[in-house]
C-alpha positions as CSV (number, residue, x, y, z in Angstrom):
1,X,-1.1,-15.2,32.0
2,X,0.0,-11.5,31.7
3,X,-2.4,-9.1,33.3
4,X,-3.2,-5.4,32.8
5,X,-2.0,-4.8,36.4
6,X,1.5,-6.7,36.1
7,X,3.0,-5.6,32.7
8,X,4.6,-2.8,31.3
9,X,5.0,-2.1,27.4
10,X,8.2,-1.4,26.0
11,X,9.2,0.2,23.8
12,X,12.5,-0.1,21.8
13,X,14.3,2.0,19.2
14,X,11.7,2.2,16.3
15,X,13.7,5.4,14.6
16,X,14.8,7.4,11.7
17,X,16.3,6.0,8.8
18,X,17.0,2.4,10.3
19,X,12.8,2.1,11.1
20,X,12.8,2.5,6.9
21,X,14.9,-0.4,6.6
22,X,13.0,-2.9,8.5
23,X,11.4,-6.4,7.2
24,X,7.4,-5.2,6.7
25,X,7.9,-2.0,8.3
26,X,4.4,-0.5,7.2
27,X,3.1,-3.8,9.2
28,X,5.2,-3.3,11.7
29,X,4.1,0.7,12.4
30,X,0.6,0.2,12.3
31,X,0.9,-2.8,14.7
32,X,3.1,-1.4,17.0
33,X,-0.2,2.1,16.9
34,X,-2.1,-0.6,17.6
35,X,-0.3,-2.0,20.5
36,X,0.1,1.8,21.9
37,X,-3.5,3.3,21.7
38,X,-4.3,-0.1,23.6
39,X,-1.8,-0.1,25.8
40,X,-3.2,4.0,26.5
41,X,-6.7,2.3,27.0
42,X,-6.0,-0.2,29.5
43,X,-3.8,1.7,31.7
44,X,-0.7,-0.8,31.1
45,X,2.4,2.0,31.0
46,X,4.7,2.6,28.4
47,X,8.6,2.2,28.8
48,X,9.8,4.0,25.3
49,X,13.4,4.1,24.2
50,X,15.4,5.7,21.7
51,X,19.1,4.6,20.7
52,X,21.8,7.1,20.0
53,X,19.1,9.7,18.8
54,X,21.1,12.6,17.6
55,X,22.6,9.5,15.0
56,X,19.9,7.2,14.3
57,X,17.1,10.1,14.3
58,X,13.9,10.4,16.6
59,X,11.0,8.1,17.2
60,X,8.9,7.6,13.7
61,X,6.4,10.0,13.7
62,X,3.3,8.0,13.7
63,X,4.5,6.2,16.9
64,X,5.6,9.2,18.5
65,X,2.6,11.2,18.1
66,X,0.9,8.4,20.3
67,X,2.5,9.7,22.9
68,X,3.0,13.2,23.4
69,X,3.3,13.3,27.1
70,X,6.2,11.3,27.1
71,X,10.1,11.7,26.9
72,X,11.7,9.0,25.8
73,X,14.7,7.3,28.0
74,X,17.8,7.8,25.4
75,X,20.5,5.2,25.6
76,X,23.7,3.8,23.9
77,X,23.6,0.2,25.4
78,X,22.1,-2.6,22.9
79,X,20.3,-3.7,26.5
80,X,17.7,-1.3,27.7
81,X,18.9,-3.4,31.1
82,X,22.4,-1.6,30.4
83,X,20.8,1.6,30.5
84,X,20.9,2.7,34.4
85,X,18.1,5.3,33.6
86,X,15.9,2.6,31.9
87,X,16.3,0.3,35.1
88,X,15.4,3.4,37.7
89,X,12.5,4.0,35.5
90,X,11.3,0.2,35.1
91,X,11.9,-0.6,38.8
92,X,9.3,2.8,39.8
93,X,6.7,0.6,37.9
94,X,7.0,-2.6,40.4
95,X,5.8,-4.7,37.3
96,X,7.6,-8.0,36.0
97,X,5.4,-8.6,33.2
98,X,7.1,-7.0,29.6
99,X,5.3,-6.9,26.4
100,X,8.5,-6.9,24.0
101,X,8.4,-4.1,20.5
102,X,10.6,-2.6,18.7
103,X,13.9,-2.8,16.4
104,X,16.0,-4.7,15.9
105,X,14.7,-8.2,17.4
106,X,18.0,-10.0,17.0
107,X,19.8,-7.0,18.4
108,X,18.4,-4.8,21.0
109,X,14.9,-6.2,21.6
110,X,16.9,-9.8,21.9
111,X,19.3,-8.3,24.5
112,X,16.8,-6.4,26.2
113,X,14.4,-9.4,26.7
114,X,17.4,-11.8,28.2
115,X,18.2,-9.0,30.2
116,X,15.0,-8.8,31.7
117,X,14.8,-12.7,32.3
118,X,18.1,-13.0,34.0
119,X,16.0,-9.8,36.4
120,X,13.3,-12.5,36.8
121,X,10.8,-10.5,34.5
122,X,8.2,-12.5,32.4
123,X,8.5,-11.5,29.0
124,X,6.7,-11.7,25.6
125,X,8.0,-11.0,22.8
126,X,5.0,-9.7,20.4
127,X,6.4,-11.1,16.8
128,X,3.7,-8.1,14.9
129,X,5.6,-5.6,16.7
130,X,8.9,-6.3,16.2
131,X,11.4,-6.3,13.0
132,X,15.1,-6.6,11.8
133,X,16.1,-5.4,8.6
134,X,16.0,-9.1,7.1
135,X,13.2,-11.8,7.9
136,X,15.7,-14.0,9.0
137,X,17.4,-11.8,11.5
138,X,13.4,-11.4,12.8
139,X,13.1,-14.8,13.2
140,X,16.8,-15.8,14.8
141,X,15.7,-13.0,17.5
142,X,12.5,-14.9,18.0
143,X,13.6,-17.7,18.3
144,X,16.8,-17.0,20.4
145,X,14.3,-14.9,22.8
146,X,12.2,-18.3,23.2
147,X,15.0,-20.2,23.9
148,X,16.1,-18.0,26.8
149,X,12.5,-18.5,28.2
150,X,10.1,-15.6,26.3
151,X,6.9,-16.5,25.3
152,X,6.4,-15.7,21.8
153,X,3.0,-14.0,21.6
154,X,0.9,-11.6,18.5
155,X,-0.6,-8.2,19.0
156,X,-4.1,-9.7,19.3
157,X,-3.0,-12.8,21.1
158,X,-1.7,-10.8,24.0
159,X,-5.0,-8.0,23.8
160,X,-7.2,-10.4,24.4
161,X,-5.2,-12.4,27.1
162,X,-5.0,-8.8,28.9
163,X,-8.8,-8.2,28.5
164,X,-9.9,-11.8,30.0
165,X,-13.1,-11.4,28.8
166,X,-15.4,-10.3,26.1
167,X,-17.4,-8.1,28.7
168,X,-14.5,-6.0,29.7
169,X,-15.0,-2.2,29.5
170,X,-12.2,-2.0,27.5
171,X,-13.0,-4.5,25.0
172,X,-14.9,-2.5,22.5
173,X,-12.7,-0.1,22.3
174,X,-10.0,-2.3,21.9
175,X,-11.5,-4.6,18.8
176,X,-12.3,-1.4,17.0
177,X,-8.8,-0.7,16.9
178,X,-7.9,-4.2,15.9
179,X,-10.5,-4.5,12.9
């Protein structure tokens, strides 16, 4: 089981005109707002990347506003694990428990998750909050993720496994957001 004081939520690459393209992108935005604003409420820190910004474009702007005391880590590696900043930032967190979101799934979200495995991480991959261009390249990054040993999880799925129990402080909050 993941707990709220063991994970991290990352963030991956969900940007300019490629986070236009993806496979149920409107979905996939409010999902991933979802994921954030609880993520804020639980106290479970937020790892937030950008790829190649000054090419791909910044962070979409309804994700981005969620988090406007944050800088995102740029990189140019596919891996976040490639990405020495990424790795000085993720080890400061002494957490081994990664909530997977993002773009692309079968790219860098895929490469990212493996990455973390082979570093002994846990890691679930939340399908809601993750997307490729094409369904199919969602699904081959799903399911190549799984097969590398990620759990394959959903935005409420893994709320409520973080919460433990309907009596949580947080839980209120939380299922208004999800509603």
């Amino acid at each position: 089981m993941f707990t709220i004081d063991r994970s991290v939520l990352l963030l991956i690459d969900v940007q300019g005109r490629l986070a236009q393209l993806m496979y149920e992108k409107e979905s996939l935005f409010q999902s991933i707002q979802i994921m954030i604003q609880s993520m804020q409420i639980l106290g479970v820190p937020i790892l937030w990347m950008e790829q190649i910004p000054e090419k791909l474009g910044r962070t979409h702007e309804g994700i981005s506003q969620l988090l406007p005391d944050q800088t995102p880590i740029e990189k140019s590696s596919f891996s976040c694990c490639g990405d020495p900043m990424f790795m000085e930032r993720f080890n400061q967190l002494n957490r081994d428990q990664v909530l997977l979101t993002g773009i692309e799934t079968h790219i860098c979200v895929c490469q990212t998750g493996i990455g973390l495995i082979e570093n002994k991480c846990q890691v679930q991959v939340v399908t809601d909050c993750v997307s490729s261009r094409t369904k199919a390249n969602k699904e081959i990054g799903i399911r190549r993720l799984s097969q590398e040993g990620a759990r394959v999880t959903s935005l409420e799925m893994v709320l409520f496994e973080l919460l433990g129990d309907a009596k949580a402080g947080s839980f209120r909050q939380i299922a208004r957001l999800i509603k």
